[in-house]
N, C-alpha and C positions, 0 to 999 in steps of 0.2 A: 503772593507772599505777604502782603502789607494785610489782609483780611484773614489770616492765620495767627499773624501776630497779634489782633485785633482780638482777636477771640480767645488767647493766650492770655494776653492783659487784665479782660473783660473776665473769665472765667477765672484767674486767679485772682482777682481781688474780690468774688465772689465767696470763696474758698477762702482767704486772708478775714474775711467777717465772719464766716460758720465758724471758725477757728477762736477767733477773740471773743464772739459770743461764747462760745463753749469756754473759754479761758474764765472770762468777768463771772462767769454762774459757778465755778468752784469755789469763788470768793464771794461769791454770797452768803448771807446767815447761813442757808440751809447746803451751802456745798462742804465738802473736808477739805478744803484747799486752805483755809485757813489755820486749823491745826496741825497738817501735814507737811504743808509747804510747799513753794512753785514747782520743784523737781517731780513730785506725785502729782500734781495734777497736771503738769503737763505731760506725764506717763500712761496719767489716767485717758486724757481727753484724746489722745493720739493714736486710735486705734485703726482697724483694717474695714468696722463698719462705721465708723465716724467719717472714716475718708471715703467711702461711698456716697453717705449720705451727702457727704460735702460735693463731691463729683456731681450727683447727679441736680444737686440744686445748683451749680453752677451750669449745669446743660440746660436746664427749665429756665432757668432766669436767661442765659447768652440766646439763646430759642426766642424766647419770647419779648427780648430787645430788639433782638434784630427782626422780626415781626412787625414791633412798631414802628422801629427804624424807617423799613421798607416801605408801611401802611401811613405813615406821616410823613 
């Protein structure tokens, strides 16, 4: 149970940075977050292929920690 949680943790603060990156670049020069406002882009950023891509970059990264984890 304690290696589920582990991976829980580990994958959602993976996911909590896909998120805040995608947040910080609407407010960039080049994003509309600025003239729109927080509620648009975080309507914008929160989609159904944003949280794929965020899934599976938290499986590649939690994969490939505990790879080295295990290898060091």
């Amino acid at each position: 149970m304690k290696k589920i949680w582990r991976a829980v943790v580990e994958a959602g603060f993976i996911i909590f940075l896909f998120y805040s990156n995608l947040l910080m670049g609407e407010f960039e020069h080049s994003g509309l977050g600025q003239s729109k406002g927080l509620l648009w882009a975080l309507g914008d950023i929160f989609t159904a292929s944003n949280f794929m891509i965020g899934l599976m970059a938290a499986l590649i990264g939690f994969l490939l920690v505990e790879f080295l984890r295990n290898k060091l």
